[in-house]
C-alpha positions in Angstrom: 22.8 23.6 17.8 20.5 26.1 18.8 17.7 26.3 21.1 15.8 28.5 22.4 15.1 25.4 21.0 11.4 25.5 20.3 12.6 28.4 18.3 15.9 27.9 17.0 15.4 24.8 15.3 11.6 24.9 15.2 12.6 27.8 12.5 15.3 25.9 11.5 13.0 22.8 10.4 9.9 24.9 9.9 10.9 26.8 7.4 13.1 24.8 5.4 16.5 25.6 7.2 18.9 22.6 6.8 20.6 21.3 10.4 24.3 22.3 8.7 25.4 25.8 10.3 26.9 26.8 7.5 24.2 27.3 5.8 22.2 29.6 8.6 23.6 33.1 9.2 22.6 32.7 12.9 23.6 37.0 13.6 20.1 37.3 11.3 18.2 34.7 12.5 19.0 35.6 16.3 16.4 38.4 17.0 13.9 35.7 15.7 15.1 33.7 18.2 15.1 35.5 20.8 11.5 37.4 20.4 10.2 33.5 19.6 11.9 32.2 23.5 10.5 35.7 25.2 7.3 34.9 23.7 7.2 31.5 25.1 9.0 32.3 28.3 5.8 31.2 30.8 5.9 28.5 29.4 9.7 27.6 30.1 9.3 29.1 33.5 6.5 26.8 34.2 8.8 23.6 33.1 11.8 24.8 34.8 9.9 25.0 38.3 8.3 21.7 37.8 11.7 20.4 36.9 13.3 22.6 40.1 11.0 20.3 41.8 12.6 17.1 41.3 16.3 18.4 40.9 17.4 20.4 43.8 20.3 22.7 43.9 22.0 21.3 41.1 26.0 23.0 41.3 26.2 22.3 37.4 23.2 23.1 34.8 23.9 22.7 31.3 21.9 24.4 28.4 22.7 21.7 25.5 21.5 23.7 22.6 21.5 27.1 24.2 20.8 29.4 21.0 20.6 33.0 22.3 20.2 32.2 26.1 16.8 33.0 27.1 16.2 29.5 28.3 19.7 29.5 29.8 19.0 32.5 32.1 15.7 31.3 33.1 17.6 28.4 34.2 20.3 30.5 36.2 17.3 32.4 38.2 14.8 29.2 38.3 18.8 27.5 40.4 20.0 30.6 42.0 22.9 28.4 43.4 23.8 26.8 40.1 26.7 27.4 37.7 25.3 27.7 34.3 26.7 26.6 31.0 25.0 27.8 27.6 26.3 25.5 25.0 25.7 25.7 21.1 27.4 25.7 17.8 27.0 29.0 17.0 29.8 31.6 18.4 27.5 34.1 17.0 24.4 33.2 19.3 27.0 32.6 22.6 27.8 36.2 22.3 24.6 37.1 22.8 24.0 34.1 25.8 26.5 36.1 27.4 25.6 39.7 26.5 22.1 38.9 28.2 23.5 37.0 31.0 25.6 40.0 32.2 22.4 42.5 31.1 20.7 40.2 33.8 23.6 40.5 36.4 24.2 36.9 35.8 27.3 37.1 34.7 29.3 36.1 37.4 28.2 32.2 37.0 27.0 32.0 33.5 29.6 30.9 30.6 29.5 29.6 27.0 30.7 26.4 25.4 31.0 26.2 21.6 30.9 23.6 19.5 28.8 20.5 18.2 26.7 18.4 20.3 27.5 15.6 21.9 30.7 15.6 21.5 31.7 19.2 22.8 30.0 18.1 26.3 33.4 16.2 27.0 35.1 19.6 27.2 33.2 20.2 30.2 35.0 20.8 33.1 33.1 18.9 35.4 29.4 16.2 35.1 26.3 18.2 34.9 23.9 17.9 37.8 21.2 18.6 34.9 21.7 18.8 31.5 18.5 20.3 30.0 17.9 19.8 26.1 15.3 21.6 24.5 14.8 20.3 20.9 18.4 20.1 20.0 18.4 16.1 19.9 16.1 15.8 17.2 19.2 17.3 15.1 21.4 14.8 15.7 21.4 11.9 13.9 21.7 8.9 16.2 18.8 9.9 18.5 19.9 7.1 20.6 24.1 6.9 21.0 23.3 11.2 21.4 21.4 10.1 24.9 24.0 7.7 25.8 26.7 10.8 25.4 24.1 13.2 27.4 23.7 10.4 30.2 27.4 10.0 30.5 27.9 13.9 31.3 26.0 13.3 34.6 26.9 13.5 38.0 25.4 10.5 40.2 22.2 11.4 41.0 22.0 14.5 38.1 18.9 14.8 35.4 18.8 15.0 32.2 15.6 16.8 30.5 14.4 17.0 27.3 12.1 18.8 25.5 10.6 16.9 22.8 6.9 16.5 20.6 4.4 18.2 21.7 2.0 19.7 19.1 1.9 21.9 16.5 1.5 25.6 17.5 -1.6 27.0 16.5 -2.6 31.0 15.6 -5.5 30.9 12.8 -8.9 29.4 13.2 -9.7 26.5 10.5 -11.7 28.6 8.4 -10.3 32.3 8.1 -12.6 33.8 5.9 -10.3 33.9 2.9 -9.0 31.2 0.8 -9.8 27.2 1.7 -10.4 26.8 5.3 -7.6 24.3 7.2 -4.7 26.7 5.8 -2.9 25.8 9.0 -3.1 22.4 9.0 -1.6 22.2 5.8 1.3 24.0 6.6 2.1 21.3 9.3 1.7 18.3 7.2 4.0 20.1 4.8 6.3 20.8 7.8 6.1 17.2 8.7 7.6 16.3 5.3 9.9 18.2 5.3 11.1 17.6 8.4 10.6 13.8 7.5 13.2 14.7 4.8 15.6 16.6 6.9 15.6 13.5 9.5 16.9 11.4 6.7 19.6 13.6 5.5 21.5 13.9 8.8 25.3 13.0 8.9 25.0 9.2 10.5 20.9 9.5 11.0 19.1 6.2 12.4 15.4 5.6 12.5 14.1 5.8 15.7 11.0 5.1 17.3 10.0 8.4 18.8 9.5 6.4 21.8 11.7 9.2 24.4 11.2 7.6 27.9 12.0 4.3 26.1 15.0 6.4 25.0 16.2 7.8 28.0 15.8 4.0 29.5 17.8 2.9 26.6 20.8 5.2 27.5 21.0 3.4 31.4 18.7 6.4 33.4 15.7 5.6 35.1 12.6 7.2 33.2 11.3 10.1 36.2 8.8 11.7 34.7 6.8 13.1 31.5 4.7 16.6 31.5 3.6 18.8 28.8 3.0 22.8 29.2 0.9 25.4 27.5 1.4 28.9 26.3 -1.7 29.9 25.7 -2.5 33.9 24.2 -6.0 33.9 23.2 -7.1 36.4 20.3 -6.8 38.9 20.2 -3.1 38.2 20.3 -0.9 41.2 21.3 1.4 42.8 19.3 4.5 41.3 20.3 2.8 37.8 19.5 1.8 39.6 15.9 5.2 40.1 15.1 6.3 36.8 15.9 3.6 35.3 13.8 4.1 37.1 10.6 7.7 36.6 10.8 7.5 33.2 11.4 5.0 33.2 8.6 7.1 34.9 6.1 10.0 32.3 6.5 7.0 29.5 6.0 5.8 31.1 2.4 9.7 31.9 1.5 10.8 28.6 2.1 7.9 26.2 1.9 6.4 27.9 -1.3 6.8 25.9 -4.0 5.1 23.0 -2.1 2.0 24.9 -1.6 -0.7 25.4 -3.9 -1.6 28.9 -5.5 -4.4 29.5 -3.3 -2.7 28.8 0.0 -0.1 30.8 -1.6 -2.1 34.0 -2.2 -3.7 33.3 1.2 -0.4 33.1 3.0 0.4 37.1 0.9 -2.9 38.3 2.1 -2.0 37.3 5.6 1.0 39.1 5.6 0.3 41.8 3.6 0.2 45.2 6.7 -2.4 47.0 4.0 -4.7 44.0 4.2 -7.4 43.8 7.3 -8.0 40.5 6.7 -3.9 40.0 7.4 -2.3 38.7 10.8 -1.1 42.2 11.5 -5.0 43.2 12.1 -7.0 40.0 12.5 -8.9 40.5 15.8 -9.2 36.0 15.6 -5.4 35.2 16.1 -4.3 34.0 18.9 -0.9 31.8 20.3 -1.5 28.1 21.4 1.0 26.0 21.7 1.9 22.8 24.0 5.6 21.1 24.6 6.4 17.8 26.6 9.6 17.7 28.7 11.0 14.1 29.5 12.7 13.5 32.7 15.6 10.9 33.6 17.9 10.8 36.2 21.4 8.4 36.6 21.7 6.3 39.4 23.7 7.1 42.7 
């Protein structure tokens, strides 16, 4: 798994990327990653105080889905007290967990787990006090039996948070001036199939009502809380958002293109074309909005 998970998997399912790892050479898509979790860091800082808020001094945090470790060293400063364990199926993106970790002079409490979710979690050494999923679950395919694992790895009393739905991230206005206005909206319905499709081919996979409190009730933890967060860059977008935006965008057109038509197509080239001033490189109109919901349970005493 992979998370900073908004952007690990959110490019995994976004542009076209099956769940399998061996099809994704991670050492590429890692500075993706990483620029996409930077980006939204505010946002996870906001989320990880208002969780720091109703779990106090946990002595175990666990990154379930860790990717390249942003999140999982915003979590190590956000619990200054707190051992820290980044776990994820990639070796590849662990290296770099622990690369920034010891950049950060975290080193000293931070360490790596690899292997597949849920089932690696039984190699921890000890329950979490908060386990902290960010868009790995929805890669798993029973939704429902991968709570029940997460909920066992507690520690009386610990949390478990996940960050799930949301809405679709936003950067274009409807109509852009070029080709037929709603571009972006199209892309996400297209996303939505596909992801639809992706669902459905998961080892095991079981229809599930998207229903997550429900969920987390489901798996024997008491529903705490529910709260979505906003990163919000209004146009015009900086330049580390630009880049972020016509990456992101090149992996939509490259994967995605043969289910678009040839004049979203042609608008998708203009938009990344560097030459063009109607492109995303130049357009003084993009911006970065984007809203994610964190679900809160904790296990009883």
């Amino acid at each position: 798994m992979a998370h900073d998970h908004h952007h690990a998997h959110q490019q995994e399912h976004r542009h076209g990327h099956h769940h399998d790892h061996a099809e994704i050479d991670w050492t590429e898509m890692a500075p993706l990653l990483e620029a996409g979790a930077e980006l939204y860091s505010s946002l996870y800082e906001r989320a990880l105080a208002w969780l720091a808020k109703q779990q106090t001094d946990p002595g175990l945090v666990v990154d379930a889905g860790s990717g390249p470790g942003v999140v999982s060293c915003l979590l190590a400063e956000t619990f200054p007290g707190a051992r820290i364990v980044a776990v994820d199926g990639s070796e590849p993106l662990l290296a770099r967990a622990r690369d920034r970790a010891a950049r950060l002079g975290l080193a000293d409490r931070f360490s790596t787990l690899a292997g597949e979710l849920p089932d690696v979690l039984g190699d921890l050494d000890y329950p979490a006090d908060l386990l902290w999923a960010s868009r790995s679950l929805h890669h798993l395919g029973d939704q429902r039996a991968a709570l029940a694992a997460f909920a066992e790895r507690l520690a009386p009393g610990g949390t478990l948070a996940i960050m799930e739905g949301g809405l679709p991230t936003r950067f274009l206005p409807r109509d852009i001036g070029i080709g037929r206005p709603g571009l972006q909206a199209r892309l996400n319905a297209i996303e939505e199939e596909w992801f639809t499709e992706m669902r459905a081919g998961l080892p095991g996979t079981v229809d599930e009502t998207e229903d997550w409190p429900a969920l987390l009730t489901a798996a024997g933890l008491t529903h705490t809380r529910t709260r979505s967060f906003l990163l919000d860059l209004p146009a015009p977008a900086p330049e580390r958002a630009r880049a972020y935006i016509a990456a992101t965008l090149t992996r939509t057109r490259d994967a995605l293109a043969e289910r678009l038509d040839t004049t979203d197509r042609d608008t998708l080239d203009r938009l990344l074309d560097p030459d063009d001033k109607a492109s995303v490189h130049h357009r003084p109109d993009l911006f970065l909005l984007a809203a994610q919901t964190v679900h809160t349970a904790t296990r009883a005493l």
